[in-house]
Structure formats: C-alpha cells, structure tokens
N, CA, C and O of each residue as an XYZ file, in Angstrom:
720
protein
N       0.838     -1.165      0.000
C       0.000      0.000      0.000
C       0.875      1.217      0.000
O       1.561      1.520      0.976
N       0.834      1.966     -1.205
C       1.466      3.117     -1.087
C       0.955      4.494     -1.570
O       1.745      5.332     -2.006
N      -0.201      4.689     -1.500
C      -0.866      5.483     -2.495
C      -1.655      6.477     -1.071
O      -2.807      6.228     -0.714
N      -1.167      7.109     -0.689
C      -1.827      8.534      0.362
C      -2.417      9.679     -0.653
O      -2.022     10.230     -1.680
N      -3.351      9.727      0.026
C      -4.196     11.367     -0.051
C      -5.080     11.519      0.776
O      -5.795     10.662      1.296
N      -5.055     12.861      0.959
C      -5.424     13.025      2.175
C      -7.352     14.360      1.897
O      -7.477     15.310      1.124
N      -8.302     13.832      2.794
C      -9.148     14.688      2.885
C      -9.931     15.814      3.825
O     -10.940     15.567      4.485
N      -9.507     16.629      3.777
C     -10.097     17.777      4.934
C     -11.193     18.353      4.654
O     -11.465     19.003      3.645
N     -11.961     18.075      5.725
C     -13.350     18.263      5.844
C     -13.866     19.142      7.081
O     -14.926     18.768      7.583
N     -13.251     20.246      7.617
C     -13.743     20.651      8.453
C     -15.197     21.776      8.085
O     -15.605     22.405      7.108
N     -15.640     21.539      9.590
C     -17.657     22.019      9.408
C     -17.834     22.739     10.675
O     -17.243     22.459     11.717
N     -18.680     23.675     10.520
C     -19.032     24.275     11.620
C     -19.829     23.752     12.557
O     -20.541     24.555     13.159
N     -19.925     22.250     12.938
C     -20.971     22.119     13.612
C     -20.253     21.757     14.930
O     -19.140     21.288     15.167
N     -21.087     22.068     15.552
C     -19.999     22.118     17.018
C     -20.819     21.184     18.281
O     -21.813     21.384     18.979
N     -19.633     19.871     18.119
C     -20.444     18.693     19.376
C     -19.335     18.352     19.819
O     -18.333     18.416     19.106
N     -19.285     17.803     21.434
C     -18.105     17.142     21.712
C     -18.157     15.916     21.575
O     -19.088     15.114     21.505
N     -16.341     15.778     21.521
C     -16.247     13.815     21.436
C     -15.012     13.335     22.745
O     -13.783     13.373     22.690
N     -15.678     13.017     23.560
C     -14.791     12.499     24.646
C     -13.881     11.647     24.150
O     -12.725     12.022     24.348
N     -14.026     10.385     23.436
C     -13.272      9.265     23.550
C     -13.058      9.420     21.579
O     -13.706     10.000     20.707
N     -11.587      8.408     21.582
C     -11.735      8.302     20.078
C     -12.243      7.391     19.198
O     -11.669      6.346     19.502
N     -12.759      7.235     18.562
C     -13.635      6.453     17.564
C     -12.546      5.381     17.253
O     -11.347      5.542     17.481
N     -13.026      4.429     16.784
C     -12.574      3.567     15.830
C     -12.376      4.309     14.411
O     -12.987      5.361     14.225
N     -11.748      3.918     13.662
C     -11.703      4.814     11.856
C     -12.572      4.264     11.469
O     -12.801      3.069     11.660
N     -13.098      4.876     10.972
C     -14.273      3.861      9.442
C     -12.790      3.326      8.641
O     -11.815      4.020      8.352
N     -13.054      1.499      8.347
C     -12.767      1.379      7.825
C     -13.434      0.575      5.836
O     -13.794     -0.564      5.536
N     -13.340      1.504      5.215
C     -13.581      0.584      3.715
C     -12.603      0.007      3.005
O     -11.459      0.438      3.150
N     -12.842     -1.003      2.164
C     -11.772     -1.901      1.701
C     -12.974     -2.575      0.603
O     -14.193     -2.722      0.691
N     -11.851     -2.926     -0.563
C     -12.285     -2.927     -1.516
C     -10.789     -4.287     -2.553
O      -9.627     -4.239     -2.956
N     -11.752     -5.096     -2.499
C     -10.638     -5.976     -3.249
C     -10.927     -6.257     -4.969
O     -11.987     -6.641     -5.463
N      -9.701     -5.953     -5.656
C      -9.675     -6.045     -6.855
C      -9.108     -6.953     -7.651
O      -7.894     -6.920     -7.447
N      -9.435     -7.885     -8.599
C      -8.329     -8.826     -8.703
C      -7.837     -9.284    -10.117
O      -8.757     -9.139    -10.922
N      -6.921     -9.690    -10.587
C      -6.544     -9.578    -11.768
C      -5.998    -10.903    -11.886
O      -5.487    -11.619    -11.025
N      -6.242    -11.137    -13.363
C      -5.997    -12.947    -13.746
C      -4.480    -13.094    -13.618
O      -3.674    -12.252    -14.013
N      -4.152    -14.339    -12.979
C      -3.249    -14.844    -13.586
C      -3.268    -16.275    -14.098
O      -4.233    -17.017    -13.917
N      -2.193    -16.625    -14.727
C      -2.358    -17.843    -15.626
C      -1.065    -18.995    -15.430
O      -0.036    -18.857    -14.769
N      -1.503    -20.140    -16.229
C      -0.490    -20.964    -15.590
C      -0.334    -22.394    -15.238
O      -1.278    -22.757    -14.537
N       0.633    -23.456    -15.508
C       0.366    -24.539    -15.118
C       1.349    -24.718    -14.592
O       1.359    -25.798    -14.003
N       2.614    -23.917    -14.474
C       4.124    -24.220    -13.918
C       4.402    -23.694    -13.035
O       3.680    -22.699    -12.978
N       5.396    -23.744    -11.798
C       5.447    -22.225    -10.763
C       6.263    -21.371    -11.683
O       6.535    -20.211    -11.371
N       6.717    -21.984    -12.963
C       7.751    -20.909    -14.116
C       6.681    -19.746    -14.503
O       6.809    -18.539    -14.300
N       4.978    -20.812    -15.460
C       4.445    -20.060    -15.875
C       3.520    -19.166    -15.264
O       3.129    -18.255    -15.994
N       3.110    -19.203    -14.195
C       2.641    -18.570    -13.299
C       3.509    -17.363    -12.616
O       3.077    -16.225    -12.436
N       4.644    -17.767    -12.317
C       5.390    -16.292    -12.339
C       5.503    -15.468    -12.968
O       5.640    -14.286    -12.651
N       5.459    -16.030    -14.188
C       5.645    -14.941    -15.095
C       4.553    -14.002    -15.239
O       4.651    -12.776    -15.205
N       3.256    -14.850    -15.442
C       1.833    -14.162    -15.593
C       1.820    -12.891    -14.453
O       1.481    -11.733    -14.698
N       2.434    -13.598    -12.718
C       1.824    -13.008    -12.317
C       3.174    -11.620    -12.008
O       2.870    -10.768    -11.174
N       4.183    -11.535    -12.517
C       5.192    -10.255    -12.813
C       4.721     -9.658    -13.751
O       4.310     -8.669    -13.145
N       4.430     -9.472    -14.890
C       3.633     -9.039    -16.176
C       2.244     -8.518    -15.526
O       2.076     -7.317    -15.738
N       1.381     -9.033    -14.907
C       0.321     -8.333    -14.345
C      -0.636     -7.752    -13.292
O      -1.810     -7.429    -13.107
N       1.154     -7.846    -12.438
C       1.173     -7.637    -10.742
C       0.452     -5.762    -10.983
O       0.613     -4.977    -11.918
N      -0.166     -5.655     -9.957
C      -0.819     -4.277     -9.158
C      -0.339     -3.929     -7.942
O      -0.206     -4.999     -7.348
N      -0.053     -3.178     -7.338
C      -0.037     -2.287     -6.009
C      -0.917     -2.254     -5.391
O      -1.745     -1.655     -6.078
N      -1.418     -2.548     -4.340
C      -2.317     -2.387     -3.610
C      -2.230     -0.914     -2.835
O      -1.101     -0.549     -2.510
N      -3.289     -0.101     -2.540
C      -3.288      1.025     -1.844
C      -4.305      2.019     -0.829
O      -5.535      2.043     -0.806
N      -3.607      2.589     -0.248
C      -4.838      2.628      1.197
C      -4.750      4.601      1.467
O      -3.641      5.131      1.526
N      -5.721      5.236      1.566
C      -5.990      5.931      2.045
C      -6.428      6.746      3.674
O      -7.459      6.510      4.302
N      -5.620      7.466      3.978
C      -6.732      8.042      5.433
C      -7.041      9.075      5.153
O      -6.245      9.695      4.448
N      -8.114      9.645      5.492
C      -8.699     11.093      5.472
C      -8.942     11.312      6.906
O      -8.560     10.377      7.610
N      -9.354     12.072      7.375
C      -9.516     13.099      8.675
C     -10.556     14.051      8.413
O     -10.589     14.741      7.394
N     -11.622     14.095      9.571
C     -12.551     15.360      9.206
C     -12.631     16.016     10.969
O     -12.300     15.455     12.014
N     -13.071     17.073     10.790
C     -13.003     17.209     12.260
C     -14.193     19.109     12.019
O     -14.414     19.921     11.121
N     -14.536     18.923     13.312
C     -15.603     20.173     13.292
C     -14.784     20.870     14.677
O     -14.044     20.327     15.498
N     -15.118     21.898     14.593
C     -14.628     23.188     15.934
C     -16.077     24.137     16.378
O     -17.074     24.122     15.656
N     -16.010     24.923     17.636
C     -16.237     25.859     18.518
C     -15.188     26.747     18.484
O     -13.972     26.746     18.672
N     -16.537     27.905     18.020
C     -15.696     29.023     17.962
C     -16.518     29.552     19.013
O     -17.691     29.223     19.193
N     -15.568     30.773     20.029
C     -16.431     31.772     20.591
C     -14.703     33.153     20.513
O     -13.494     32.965     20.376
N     -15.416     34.178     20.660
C     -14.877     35.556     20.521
C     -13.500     34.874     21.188
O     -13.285     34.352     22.282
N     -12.675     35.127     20.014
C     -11.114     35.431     20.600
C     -10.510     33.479     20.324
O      -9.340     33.190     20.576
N     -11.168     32.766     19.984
C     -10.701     31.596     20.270
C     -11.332     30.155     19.803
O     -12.538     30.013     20.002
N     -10.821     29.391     19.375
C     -11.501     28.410     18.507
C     -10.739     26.860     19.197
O      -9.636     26.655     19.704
N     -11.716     26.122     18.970
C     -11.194     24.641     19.573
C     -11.676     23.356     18.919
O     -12.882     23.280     18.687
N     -10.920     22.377     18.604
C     -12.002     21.667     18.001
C     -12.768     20.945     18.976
O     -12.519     20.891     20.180
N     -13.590     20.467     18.452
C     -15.072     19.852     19.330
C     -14.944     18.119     18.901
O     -15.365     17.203     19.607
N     -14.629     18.050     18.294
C     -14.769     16.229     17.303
C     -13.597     16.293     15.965
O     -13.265     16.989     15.006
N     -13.298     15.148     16.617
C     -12.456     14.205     15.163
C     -12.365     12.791     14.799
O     -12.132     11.904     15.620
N     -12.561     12.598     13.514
C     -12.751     11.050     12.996
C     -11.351     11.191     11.839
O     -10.439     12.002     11.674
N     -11.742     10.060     11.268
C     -10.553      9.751     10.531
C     -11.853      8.389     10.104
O     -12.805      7.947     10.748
N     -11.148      7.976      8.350
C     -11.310      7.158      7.435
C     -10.865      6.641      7.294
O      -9.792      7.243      7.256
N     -10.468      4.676      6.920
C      -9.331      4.603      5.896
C      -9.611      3.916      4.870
O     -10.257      2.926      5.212
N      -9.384      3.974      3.431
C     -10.079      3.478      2.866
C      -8.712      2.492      1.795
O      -7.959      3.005      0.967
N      -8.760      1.389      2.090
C      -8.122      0.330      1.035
C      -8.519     -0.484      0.193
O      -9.390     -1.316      0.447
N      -7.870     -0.356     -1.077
C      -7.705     -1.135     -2.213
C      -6.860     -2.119     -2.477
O      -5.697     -1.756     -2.656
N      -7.095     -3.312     -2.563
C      -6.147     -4.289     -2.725
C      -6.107     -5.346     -3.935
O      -6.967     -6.220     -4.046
N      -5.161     -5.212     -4.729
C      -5.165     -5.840     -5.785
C      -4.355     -7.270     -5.515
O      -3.207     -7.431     -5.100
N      -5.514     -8.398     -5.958
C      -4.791     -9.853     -5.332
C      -4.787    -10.690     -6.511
O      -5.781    -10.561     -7.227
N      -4.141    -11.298     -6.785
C      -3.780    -11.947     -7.882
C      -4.969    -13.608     -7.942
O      -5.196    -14.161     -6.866
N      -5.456    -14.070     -8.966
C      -6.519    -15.056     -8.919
C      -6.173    -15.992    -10.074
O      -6.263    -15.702    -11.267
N      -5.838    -16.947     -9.652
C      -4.818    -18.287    -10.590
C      -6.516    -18.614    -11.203
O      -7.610    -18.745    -10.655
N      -5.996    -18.656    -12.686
C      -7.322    -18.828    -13.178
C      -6.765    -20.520    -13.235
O      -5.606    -20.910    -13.369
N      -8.240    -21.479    -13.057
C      -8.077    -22.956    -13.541
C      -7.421    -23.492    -15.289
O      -7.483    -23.268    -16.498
N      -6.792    -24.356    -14.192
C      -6.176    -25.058    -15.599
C      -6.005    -26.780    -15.347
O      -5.135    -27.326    -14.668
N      -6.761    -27.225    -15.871
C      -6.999    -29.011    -15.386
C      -5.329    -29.426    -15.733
O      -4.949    -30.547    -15.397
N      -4.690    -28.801    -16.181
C      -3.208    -29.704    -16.676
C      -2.686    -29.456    -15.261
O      -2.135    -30.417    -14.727
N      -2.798    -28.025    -14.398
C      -1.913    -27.712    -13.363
C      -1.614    -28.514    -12.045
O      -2.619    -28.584    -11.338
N      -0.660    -29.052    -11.591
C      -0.356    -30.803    -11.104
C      -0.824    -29.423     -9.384
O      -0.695    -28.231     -9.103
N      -1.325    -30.602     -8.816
C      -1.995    -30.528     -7.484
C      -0.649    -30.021     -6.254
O      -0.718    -29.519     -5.133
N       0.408    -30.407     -7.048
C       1.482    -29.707     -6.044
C       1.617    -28.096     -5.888
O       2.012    -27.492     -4.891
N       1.182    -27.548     -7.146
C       1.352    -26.161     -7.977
C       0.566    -25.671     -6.962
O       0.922    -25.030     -5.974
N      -0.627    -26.059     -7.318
C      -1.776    -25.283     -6.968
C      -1.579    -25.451     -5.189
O      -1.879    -24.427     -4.575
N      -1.269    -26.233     -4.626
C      -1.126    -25.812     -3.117
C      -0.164    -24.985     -2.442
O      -0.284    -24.268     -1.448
N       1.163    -25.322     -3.454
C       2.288    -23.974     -3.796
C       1.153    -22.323     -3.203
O       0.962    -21.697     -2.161
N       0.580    -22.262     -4.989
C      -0.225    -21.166     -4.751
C      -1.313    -20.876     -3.991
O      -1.670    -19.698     -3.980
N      -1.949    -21.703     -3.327
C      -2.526    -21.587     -2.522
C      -2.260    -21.036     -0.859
O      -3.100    -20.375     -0.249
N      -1.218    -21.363     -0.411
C       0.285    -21.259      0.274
C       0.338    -19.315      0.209
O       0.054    -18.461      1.049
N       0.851    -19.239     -1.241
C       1.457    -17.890     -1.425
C       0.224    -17.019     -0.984
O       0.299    -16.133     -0.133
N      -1.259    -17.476     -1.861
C      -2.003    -16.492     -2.078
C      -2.421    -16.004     -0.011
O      -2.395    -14.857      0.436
N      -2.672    -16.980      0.606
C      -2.878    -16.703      2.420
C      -1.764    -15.935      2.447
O      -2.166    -14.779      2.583
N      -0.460    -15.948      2.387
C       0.790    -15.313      3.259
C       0.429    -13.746      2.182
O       0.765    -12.676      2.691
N      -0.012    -13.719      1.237
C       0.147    -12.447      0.834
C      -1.033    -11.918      0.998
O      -1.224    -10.829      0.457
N      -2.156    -12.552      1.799
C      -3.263    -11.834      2.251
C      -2.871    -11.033      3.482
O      -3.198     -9.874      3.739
N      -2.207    -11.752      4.106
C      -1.704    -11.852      5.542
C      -0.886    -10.175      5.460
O      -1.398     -9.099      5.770
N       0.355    -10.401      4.998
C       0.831     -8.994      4.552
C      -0.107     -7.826      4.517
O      -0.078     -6.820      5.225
N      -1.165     -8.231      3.309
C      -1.842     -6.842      3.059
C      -2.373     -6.434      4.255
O      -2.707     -5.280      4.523
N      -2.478     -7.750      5.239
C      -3.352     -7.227      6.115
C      -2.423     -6.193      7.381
O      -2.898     -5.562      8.325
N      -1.574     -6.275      7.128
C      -0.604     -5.802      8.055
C      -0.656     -4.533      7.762
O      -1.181     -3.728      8.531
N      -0.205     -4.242      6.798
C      -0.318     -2.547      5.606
C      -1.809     -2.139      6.357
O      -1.748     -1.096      7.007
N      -2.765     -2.638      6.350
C      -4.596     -2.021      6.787
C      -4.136     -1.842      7.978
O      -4.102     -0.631      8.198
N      -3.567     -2.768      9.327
C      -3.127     -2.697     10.279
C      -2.269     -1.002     10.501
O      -2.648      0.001     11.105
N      -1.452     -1.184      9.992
C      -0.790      0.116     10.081
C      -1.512      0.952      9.861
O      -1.664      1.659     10.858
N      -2.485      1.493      8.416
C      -3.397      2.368      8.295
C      -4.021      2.744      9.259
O      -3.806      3.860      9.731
N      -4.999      1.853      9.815
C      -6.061      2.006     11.178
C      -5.482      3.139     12.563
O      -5.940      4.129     13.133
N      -3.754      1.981     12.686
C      -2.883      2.830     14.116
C      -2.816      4.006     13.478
O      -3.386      4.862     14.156
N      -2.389      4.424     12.509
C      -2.259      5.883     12.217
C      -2.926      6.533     12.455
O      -2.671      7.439     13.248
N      -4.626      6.316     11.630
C      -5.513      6.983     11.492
C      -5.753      7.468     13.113
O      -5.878      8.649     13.439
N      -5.792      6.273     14.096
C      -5.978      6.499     15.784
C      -5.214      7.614     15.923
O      -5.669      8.722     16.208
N      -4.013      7.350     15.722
C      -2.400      8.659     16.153
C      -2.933     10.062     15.355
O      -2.433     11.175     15.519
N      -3.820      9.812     14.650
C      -4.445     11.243     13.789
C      -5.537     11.792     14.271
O      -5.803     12.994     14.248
N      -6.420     10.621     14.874
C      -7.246     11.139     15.219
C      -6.639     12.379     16.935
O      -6.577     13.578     17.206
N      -6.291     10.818     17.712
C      -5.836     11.801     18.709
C      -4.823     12.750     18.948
O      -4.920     13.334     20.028
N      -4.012     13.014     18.329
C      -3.172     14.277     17.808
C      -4.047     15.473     17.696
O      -3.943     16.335     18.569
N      -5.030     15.652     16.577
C      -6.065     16.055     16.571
C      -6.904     16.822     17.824
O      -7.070     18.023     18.036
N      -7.275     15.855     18.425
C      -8.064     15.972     19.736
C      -7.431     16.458     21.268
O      -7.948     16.657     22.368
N      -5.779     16.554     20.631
C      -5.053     16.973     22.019
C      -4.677     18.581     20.880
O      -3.720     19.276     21.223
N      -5.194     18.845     20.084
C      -4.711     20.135     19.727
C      -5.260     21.352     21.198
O      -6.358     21.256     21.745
N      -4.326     22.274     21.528
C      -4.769     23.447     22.365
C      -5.879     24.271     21.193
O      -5.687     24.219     19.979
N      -7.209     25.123     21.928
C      -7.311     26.402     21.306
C      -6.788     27.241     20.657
O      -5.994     27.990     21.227
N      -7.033     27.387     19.362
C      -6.034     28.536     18.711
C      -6.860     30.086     18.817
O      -8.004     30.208     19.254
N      -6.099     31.079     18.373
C      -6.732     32.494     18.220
C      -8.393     32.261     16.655
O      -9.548     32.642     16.465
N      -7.806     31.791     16.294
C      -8.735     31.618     15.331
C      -9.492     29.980     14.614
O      -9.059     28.926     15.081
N     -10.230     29.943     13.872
C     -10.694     28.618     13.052
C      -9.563     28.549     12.463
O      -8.720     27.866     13.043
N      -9.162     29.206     11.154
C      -8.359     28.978     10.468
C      -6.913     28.833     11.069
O      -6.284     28.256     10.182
N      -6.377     28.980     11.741
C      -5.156     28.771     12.821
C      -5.303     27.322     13.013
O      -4.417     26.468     13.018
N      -6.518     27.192     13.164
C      -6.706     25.770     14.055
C      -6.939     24.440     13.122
O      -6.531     23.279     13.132
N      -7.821     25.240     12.305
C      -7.444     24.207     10.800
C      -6.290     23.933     10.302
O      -6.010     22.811      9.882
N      -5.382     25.054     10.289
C      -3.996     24.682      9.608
C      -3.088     24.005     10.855
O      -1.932     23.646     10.634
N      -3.519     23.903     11.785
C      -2.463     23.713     12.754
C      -2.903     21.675     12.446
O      -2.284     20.686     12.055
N      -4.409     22.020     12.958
C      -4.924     20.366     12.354
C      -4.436     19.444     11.878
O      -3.913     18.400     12.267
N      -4.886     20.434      9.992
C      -4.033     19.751      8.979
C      -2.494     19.042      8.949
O      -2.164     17.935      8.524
N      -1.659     20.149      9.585
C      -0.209     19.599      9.550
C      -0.281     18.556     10.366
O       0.236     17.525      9.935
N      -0.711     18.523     11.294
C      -0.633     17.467     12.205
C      -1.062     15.955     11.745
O      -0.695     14.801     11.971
N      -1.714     16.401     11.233
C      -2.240     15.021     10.458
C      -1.634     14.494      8.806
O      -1.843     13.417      8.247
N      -0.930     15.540      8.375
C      -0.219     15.281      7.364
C       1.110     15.034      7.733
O       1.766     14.620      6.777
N       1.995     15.181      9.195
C       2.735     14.999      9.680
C       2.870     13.321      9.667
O       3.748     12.605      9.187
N       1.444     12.943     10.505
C       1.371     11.356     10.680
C       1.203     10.711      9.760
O       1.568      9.544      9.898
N       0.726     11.011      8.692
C       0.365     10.277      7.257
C       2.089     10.519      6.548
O       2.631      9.661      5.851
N       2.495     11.364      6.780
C       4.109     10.841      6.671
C       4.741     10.213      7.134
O       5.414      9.436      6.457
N       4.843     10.242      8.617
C       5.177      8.786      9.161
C       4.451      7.621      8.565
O       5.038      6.665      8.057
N       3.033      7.748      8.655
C       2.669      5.824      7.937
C       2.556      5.690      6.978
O       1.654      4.923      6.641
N       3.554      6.468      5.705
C       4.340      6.171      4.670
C       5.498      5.787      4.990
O       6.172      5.035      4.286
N       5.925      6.343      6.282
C       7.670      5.650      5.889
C       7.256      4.204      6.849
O       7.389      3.068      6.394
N       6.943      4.383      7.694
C       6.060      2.878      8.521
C       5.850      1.635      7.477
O       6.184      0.463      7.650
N       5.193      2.231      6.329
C       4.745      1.288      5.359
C       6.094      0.636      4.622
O       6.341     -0.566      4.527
N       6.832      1.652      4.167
C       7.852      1.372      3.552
C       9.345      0.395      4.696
O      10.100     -0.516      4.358
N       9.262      0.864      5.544
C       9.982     -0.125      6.576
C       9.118     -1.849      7.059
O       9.669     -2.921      7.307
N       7.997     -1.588      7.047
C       7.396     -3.029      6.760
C       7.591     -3.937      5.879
O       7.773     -5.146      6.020
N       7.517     -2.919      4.427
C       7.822     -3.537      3.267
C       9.801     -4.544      3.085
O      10.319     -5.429      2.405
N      10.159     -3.611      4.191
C      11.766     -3.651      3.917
C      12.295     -4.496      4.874
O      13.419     -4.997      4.835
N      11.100     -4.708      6.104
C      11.125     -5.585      7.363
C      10.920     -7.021      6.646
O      11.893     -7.749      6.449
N       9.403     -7.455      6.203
C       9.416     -8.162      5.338
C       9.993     -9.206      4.420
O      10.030    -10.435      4.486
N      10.583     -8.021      3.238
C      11.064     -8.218      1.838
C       9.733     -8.126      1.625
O       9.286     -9.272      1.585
N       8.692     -7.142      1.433
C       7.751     -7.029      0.773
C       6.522     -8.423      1.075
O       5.481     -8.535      0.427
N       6.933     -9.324      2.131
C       6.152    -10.149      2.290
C       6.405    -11.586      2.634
O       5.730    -12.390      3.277
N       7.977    -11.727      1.814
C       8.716    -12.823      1.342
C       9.089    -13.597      2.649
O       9.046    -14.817      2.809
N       9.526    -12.484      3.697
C       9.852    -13.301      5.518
C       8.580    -13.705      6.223
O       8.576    -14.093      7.391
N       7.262    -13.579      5.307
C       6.106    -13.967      5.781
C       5.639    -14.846      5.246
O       4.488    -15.117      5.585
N       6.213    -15.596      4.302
C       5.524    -16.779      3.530
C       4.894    -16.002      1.418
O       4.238    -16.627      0.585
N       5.238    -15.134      1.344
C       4.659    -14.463      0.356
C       5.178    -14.343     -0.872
O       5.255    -13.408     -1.669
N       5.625    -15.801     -0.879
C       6.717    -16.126     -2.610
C       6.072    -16.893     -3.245
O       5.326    -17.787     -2.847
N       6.298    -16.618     -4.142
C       5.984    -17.957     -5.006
C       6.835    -17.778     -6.972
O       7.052    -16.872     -7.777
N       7.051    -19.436     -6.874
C       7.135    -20.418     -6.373
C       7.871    -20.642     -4.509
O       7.941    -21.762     -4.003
C-alpha cells in the first residue's frame, strides 16, 4: 500500500467527542488474472500483471468558535483500502502440487496486506488523537492549519512505517509471500 491522499473536511458544527472512535474502515478488493500450469508459468503471468495495492486516510473534524478563540469539538478519521490480489485462473493440466504452492502464497500475501490495513487504522488512531489533544487557537483557520499539519505529519510517518514493513518483510517474502 502506497498510495496517500489526504481529505479535509472541516464544518461548523460544534459537538463534543470524549473518547476516540474507531476509523471507518472501507476496503475494496480487486483482482486480476493470472495464468499458468508451472510455478515458471505462473510467475511470469503473475510479474507481467502484478498491481499495487493502496490505502488511504482522510480526517474530518468540526470546531467551537467563541470571541477570541476556537477549539475543536470532534475528530474522525477514514481509511479506505484497495487491494489488488492476484486469482490463478483454472487449468486441469496444473499438477496438485502447484496449486497448493499457490494456494500457500495467495494466504501469506493476504496476511501482509493485512498488516499494511493494520498500520493504516494505528495511524488513522495517532491522527485522530493528535487532533483531539490540539490546544485552542486564536482563530478557526489557525486551528485548521495547525490540524491539517498534524495530520499530514502522521500520514508521513505511515508512509515511511509502510515502507519499513515492506523492507522488514522483503515485501512479504519473511512472511511466507513467494511464489514459487
């Protein structure tokens, strides 16, 4: 998962939120053929028509304003992932060893993705409450921008988070996520 953008949504409606939410999370799986009766020919298919999988957080948050001073009142956070998984199309020639091979790979590289959503979620939490420990600023807009960074701060960290998983890993490979 490497694909961030980020959405700001702040609103004037003004409620408090004691505790922090869970993120909404959406997820969305996409999947693309691969082909094959060999772990040769199947690699190949599936290098030629490998995808990235990728995950989003957004952040929305509402404030209280009164004369001289603004605070926020509530914050949530989203995360929304896409995951592109590879789907061994049938082939009656493909010998029963293959296919448990891939069967093998396809769990350990579920497993992974799921780690990447994992990370998403902690962030989104570290965003939300970052957020929610902001002080009063002089103004909304102070307090929006102060927000924002803060939360684009952490969505930089769980890009490089992501990328040290990936590198913790080998992209999956110290988790079972090869194939052949």
């Amino acid at each position: 998962m490497r694909l961030y953008r980020l959405c700001l949504l702040p609103s004037l409606l003004g409620f408090s939120a004691a505790l922090l939410a869970e993120p909404a999370l959406s997820t969305r799986v996409e999947q693309f053929d691969v082909q094959g009766n060999t772990p040769d020919t199947i690699r190949a298919s599936l290098n030629r028509d490998r995808q990235h999988s990728s995950s989003r957080v957004d952040w929305h948050f509402t404030w209280e304003s009164t004369p001289g001073q603004c605070r926020l009142s509530s914050a949530s956070t989203e995360v929304s992932v896409t995951s592109h998984m590879p789907r061994l199309l049938p082939d009656a020639t493909r010998p029963a060893k293959v296919q448990q091979q891939w069967d093998s790979y396809l769990l350990a590289l579920q497993a992974h993705q799921d780690g990447h959503v994992e990370l998403a979620l902690d962030y989104a939490k570290q965003i939300e409450a970052a957020l929610l420990a902001l002080p009063p600023q002089p103004s909304c807009e102070q307090l929006s921008q102060s927000s924002n960074a803060a939360g684009q701060r952490l969505l930089n960290a769980l890009v490089s988070a992501d990328r040290d998983y990936d590198k913790r890993t080998q992209h999956g490979a110290l988790e079972g996520a090869t194939f052949p």
